[in-house]
C-alpha positions as CSV (number, residue, x, y, z in Angstrom):
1,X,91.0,133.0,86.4
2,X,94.2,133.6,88.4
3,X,93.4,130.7,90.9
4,X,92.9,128.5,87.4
5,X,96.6,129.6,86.4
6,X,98.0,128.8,90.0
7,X,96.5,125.4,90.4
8,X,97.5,124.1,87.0
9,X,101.1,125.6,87.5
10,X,100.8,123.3,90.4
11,X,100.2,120.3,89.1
12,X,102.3,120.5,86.4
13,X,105.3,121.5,89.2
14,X,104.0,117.9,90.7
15,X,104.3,116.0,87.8
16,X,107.8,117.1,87.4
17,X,109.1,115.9,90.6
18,X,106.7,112.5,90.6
19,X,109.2,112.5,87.2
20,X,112.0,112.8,89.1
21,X,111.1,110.3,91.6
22,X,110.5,107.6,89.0
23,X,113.7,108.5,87.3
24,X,115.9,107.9,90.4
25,X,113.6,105.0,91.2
26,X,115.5,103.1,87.9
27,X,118.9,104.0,89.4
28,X,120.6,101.1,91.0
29,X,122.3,102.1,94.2
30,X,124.3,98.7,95.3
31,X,121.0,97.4,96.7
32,X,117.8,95.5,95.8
33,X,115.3,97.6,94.6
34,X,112.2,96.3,93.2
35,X,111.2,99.5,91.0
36,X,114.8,98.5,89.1
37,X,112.1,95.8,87.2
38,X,109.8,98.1,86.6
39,X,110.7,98.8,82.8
40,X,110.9,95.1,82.0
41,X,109.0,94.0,79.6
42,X,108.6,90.3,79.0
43,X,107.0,88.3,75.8
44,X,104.3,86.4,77.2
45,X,101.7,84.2,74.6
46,X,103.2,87.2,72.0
47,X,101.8,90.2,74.2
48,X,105.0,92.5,75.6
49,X,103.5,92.0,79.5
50,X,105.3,94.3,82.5
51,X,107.5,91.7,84.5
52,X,105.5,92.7,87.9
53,X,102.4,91.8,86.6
54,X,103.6,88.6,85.7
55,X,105.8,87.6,89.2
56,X,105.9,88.7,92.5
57,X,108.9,90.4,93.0
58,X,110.5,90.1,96.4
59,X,114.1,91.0,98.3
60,X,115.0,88.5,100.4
61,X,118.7,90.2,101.2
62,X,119.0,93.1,100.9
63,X,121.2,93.0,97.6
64,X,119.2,90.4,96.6
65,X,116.1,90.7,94.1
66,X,113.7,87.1,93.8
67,X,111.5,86.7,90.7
68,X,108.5,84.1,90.9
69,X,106.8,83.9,88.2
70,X,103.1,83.4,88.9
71,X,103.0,81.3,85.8
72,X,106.0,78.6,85.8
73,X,105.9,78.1,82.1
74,X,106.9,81.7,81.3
75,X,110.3,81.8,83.9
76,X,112.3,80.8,80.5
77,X,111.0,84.4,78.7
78,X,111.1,86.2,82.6
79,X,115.3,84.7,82.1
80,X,115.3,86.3,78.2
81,X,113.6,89.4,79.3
82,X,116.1,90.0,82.2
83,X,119.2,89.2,79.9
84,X,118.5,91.1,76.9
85,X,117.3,94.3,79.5
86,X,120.1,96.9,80.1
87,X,120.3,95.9,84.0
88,X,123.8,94.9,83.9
89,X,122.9,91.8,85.8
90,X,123.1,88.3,85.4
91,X,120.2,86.1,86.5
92,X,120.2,82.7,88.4
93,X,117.7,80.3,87.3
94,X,116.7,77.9,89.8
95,X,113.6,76.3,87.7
96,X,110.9,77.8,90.1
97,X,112.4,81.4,90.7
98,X,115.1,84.1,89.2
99,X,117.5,85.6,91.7
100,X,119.4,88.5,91.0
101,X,122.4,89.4,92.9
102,X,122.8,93.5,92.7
103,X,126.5,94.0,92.8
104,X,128.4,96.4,95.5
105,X,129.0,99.8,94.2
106,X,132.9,100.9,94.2
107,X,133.6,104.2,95.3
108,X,134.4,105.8,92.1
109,X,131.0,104.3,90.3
110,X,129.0,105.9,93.6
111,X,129.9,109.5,92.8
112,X,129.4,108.8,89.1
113,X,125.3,108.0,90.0
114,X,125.6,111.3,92.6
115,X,126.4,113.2,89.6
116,X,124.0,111.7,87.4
117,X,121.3,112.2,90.4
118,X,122.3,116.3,90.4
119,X,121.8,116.1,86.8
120,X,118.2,114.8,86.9
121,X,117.3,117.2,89.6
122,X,118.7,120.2,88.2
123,X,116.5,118.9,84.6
124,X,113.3,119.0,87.5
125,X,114.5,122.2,88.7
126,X,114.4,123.5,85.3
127,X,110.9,122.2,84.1
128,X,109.7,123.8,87.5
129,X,111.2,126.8,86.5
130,X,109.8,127.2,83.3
131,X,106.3,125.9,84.3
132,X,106.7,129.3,86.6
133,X,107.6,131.3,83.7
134,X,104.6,130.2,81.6
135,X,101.8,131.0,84.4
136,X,103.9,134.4,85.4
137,X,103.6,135.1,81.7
138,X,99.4,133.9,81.3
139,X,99.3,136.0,84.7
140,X,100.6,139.2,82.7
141,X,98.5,138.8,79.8
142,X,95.9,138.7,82.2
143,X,96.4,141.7,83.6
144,X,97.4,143.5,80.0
145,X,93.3,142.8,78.9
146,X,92.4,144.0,82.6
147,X,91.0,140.2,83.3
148,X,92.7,141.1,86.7
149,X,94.0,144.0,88.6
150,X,97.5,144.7,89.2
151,X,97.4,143.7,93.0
152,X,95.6,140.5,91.8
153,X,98.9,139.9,89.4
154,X,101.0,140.9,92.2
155,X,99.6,138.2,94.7
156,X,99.2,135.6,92.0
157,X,103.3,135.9,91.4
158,X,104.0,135.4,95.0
159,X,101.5,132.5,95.4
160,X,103.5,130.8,91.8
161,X,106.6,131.5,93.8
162,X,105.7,130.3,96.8
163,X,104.8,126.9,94.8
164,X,107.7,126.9,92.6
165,X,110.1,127.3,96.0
166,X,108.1,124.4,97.2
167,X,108.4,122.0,94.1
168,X,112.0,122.9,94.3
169,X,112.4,121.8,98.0
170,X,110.8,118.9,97.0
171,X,113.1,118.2,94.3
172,X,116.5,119.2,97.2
173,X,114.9,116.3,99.2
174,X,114.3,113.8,96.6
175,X,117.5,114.3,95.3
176,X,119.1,114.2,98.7
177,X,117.7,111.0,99.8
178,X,118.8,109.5,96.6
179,X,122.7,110.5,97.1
180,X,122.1,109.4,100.7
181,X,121.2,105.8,99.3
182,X,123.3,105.4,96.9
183,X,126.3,106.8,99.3
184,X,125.7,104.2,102.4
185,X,124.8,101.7,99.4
């Protein structure tokens, strides 16, 4: 029953920071990303259709993103899609692909996306934190309709902690990484 409690504690604590991950994932950080398309959403034949499954997506510089279409006919709605998005950026219509160039970062914008990067993270933090508080809490009750002993409880607290200081590492690292990136830019 304990075990039960641990494990989903755990999996929720990996949600969070595959959350976080996908979050930073949409921050641009002065270079070509491809996961900066991934919330595009283009009309195609009157269906909203994900721009990457419509085009191969490829970086040819690296602050440069390239948009084939697979279908030519639809690099007119790809060009709409792109504009009306809230990317910031222009795109170049050739007639067979869409380039966009991903601007360089000044200094002052950098430390403005390291900030917002701390933020996220301490929102992952946060959700760890409470996932930890709800299994501590199921853990307790547990132990209040002797389900489990008390030196069951105690064990099962240090094996959510152990997990919640891991999640949170994770989270340090992610975080980290992301300032690292959008710092060399």
């Amino acid at each position: 029953m304990a075990n039960e409690i641990i494990e989903a504690a755990k999996t929720q604590m990996g949600k969070s920071t595959d959350a976080l991950s996908r979050e930073l994932g949409n921050i641009r950080a002065g270079r070509a990303n491809a996961s900066l398309l991934n919330r595009i959403e283009v009309d195609y034949y009157g269906a909203p259709t994900p721009l990457n499954q419509m085009a191969s997506i490829t970086i040819p510089e690296p602050r440069v993103l390239m948009v084939t279409p697979y279908d030519k006919t639809a690099l007119k709605n790809i060009d709409a899609a792109l504009n009306a998005s809230d990317l910031g950026i222009n795109p170049a219509n050739d007639g067979n692909a869409i380039r966009l160039v991903i601007p360089q970062l000044t200094g002052e914008r950098r430390q403005e996306i390291a900030k917002e990067v701390g933020k996220f993270a301490e929102e992952a933090k946060v959700a760890v934190r409470n996932i930890r508080r709800d299994a501590l809490d199921k853990l307790k009750k547990q132990e209040k309709a002797s389900e489990i002993t008390e030196d069951d409880l105690h064990r099962a607290e240090k094996d959510v902690q152990k997990i919640t200081d891991d999640a949170t590492k994770r989270i340090d690292a992610i975080a980290a990484d992301k300032e690292k990136e959008i710092k060399e830019g």
